[in-house]
N, C-alpha and C positions, 0 to 999 in steps of 0.2 A: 907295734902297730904303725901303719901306713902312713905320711901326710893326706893319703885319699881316704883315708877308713876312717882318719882322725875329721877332715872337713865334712864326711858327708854324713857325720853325727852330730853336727854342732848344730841344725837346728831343732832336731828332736830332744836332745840334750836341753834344751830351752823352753821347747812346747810348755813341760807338766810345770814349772815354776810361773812362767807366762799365765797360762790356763789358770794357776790359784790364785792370781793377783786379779784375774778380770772383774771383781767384783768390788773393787775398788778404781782398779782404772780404766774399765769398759773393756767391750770387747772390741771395739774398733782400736782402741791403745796396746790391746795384745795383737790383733792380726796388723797392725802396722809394723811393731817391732817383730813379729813373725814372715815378713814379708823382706822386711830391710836385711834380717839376717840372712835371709836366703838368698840375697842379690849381693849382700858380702861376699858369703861365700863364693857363688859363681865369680865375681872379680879375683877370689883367690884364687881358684881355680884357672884363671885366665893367665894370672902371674906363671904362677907354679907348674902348669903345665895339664893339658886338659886329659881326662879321664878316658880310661880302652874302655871300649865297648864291652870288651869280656870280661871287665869286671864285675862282676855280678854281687858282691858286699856291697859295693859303693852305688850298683843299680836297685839295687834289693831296699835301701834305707835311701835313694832317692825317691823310689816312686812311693813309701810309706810318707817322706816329707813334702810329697805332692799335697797326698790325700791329708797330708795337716793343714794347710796353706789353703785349700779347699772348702776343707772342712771351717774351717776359720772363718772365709769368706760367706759363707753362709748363714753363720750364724751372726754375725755384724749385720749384715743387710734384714736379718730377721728382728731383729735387738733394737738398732740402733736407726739413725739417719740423719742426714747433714753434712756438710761438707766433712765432717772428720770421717764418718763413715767412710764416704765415697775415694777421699785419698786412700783409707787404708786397703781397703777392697782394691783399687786399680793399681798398690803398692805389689799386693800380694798374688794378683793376676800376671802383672808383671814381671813380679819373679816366679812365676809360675812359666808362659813363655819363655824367658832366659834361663832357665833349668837346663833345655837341651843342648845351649851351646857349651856345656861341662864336656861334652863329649867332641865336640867338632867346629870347628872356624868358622868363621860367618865371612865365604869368601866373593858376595854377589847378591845379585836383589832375587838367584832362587831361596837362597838361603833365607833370606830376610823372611821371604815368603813361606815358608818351609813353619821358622820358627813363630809366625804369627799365626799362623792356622793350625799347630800345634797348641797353642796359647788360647786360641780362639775355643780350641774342642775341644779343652777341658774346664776353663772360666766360665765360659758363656750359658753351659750348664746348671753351674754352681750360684750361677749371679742372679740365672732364672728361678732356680728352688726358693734360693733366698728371697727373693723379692715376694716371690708367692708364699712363699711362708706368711711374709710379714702382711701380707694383704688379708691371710683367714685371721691371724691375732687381731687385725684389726677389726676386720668385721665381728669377729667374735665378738670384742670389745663394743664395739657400738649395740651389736646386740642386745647387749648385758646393759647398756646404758639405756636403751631408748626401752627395754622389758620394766626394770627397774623406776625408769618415768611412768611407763603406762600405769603399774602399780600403785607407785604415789596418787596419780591421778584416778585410780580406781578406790583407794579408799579415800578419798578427797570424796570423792561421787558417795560413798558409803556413810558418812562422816552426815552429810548435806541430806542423803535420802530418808538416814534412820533416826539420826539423833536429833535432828529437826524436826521430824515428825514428831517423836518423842517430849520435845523442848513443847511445840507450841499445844501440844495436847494437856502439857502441865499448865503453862499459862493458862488457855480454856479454862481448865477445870480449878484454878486457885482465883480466879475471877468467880468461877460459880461458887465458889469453895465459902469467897467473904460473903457472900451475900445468904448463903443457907446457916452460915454458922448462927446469924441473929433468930432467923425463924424454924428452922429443922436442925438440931445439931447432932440430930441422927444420922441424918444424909451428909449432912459435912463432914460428919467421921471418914462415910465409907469413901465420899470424894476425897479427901487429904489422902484416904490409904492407896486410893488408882495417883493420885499423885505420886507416891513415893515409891511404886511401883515402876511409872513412865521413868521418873530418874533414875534409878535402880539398872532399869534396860538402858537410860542414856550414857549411864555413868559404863556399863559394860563394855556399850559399843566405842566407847571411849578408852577406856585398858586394851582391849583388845586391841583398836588403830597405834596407840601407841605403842604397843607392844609388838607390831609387825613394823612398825618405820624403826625399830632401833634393831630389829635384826637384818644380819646383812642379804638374806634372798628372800624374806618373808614370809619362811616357810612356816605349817601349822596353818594357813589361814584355813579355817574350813566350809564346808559347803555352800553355796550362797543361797537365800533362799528363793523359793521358787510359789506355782501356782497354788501349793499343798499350803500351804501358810495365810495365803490372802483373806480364807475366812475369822482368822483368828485376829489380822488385822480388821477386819472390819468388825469384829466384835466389839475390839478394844476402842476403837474409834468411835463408836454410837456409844458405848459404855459411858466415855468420858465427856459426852455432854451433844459429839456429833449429829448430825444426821442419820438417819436407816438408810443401809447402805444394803442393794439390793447385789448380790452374785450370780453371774452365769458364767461356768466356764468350758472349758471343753471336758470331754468325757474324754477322748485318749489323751495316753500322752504327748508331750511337747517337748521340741528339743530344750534340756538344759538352760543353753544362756538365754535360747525365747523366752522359756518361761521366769528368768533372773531378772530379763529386762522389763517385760508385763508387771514384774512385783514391783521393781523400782517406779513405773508409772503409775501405776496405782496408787501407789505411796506417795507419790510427791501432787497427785491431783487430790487425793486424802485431803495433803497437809495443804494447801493452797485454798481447798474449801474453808476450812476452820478459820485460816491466815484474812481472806477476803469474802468470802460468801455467808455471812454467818447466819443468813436469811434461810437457808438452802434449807427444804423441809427433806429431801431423799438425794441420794448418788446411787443411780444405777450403771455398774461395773460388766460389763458383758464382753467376752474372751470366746469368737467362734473362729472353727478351722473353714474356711472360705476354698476348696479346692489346694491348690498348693500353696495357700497363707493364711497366717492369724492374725483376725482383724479386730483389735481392740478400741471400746469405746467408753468412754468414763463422761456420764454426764451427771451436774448437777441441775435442780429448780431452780436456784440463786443466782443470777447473773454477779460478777464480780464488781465492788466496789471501782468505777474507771476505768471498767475496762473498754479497747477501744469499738468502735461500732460494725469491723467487720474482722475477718477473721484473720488471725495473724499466726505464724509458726514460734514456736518456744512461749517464753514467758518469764517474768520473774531471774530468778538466778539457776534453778533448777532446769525448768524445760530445756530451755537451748542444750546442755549437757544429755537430756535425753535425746532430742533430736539426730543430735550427734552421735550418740549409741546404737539409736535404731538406726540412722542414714550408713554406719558403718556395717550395720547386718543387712545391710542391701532394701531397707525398707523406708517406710513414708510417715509422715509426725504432721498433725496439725494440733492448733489450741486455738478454741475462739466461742465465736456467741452462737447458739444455736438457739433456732425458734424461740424469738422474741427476749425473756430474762433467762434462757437456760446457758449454761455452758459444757461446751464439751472439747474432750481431749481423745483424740482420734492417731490411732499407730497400726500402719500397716506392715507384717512381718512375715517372710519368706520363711515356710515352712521347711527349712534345709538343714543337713550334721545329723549325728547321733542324737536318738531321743533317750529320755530317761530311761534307766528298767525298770523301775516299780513305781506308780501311784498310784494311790485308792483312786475311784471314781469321787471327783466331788457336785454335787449337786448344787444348783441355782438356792439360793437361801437368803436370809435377811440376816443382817448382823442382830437382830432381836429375836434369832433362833426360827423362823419361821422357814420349813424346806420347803422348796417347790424341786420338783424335777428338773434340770436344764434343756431347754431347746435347741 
């Protein structure tokens, strides 16, 4: 074997032991020492005597030592960054340009040029992939971070919507609860029993939230609920001690998250009557499709304990967080005093996206069982 056969193996010879150390000493520490060696070499090469063209052994295992040097550089700038990077990249770019002069003298400034723009058309390539690699991990990555926020924040919202609801309907009814047990302890039975039912669901929605924050994409959540459920909430709600809670909703379907987000309001105007209104003798709940939007209104009789004298957006800890859900569905959120002691919460929503495929028709009803047709 050749001293040419012998140099122009010496940095493949190198690569695969290089390449299984990267994972201890990066991949900017293997394409440095991948670059340095190849810039040995050509120095050997300079001594000893520079390489014929027709050699074709020593061309053949150059240009695959290219493509390692290359390949190298690539994956550094995808991996890595910071000055270690950047020397080893412009190490191994460098010896990527002085590769050529294995073959030929560098006798003038065409040559210089010759070997820089040889250098340039194969690096500048390699430097681009990589950097754009590293731009989708990255995004990908922020993806993955700011999805995994909205989540937390979503059951944060779920946490506040349901088990709250749930919490203060207990309270409600364990207040009515002391007071029936001296004179009806019939009725204080079946009230402790809707108690330990509310817990029951709060304690659920509670296994459940913890049970998706310790998995790592959240998968399992399932379907959230929507306008098909709302009479079963206002059931339970006049049940436990509420107000009659009167329902209109729409007869067609509604897309999905509209109708996620209508339940979520409803729910937290629910729980905010019980919280401050406790006067309130009715909530009437009405859900119409208004040409291209759904225009919901939740009023009680009960003006709020304080609340202020005209009308303001959000409210409480709740509202604002809805606002913010419907302002991100392209739609409109008020909360305030309507005609003299009433209160009403008012969400204007852009009837837009996939609608559900299947819901029953539900009718305008009272949560005391009473149907009326919807308007």
């Amino acid at each position: 074997m050749t001293m040419t056969q012998i140099l122009s193996g010496v940095v493949l010879v190198l690569a695969l032991p290089a390449w299984s150390a990267r994972g201890r000493r990066g991949a900017a520490a293997v394409t440095l020492a991948l670059g340095a060696s190849s810039a040995v070499v050509t120095a050997a090469v300079w001594i000893l005597g520079r390489w014929m063209e027709d050699d074709r052994w020593a061309g053949l295992l150059g240009l695959v030592e290219l493509a390692v040097l290359l390949l190298s550089v690539v994956i550094t700038l995808r991996t890595e960054d910071g000055l270690r990077c950047a020397l080893a990249a412009w190490t191994a770019c460098a010896a990527v340009a002085l590769w050529l002069t294995r073959f030929a003298f560098v006798e003038g400034p065409g040559d210089v040029l010759t070997i820089f723009g040889f250098g340039s058309a194969l690096s500048l390539p390699a430097v681009l992939i990589g950097l754009y690699l590293r731009g989708l991990d990255e995004g990908r990555a922020k993806a993955v971070v700011e999805a995994r926020r909205a989540q937390r924040l979503e059951l944060a919202h779920d946490l506040h919507d349901f088990v709250a609801h749930d919490v203060s309907g207990m309270v409600a009814q364990a207040q009515a609860g002391a007071y029936l047990a001296s004179v009806d302890p019939a009725r204080a039975v079946a009230m402790f029993e809707r108690i330990e039912q509310a817990g029951q669901r709060a304690l659920a929605s509670l296994d459940r939230t913890v049970q998706l924050l310790r998995t790592e994409e959240g998968t399992g959540r399932g379907p959230q609920p929507g306008l098909s459920e709302l009479a079963e909430v206002a059931e339970r709600f006049t049940a436990a001690g509420g107000p009659e809670v009167r329902l209109e909703l729409p007869e067609q379907p509604v897309p999905r998250e509209l109708g996620g987000t209508v339940h979520r309001i409803v729910v937290e105007a629910l729980t905010n009557v019980r919280r401050h209104a406790q006067g309130a003798g009715r909530v009437d709940v009405r859900a119409r499709r208004v040409g291209e939007w759904l225009e919901l209104t939740v009023t009680n009789d009960g003006r709020p304990v304080g609340a202020a004298s005209r009308p303001r957006r959000g409210g409480g800890s709740g509202l604002p967080g809805l606002a913010a859900r419907v302002e991100a569905l392209g739609g409109t959120f008020e909360a305030g005093v309507h005609e003299r002691e009433a209160w009403r919460v008012t969400a204007r929503l852009p009837l837009a996206g996939r609608e559900e495929p299947e819901r029953p028709e539900t009718p305008m009803r009272t949560s005391a069982g009473a149907g009326e047709k919807s308007g």
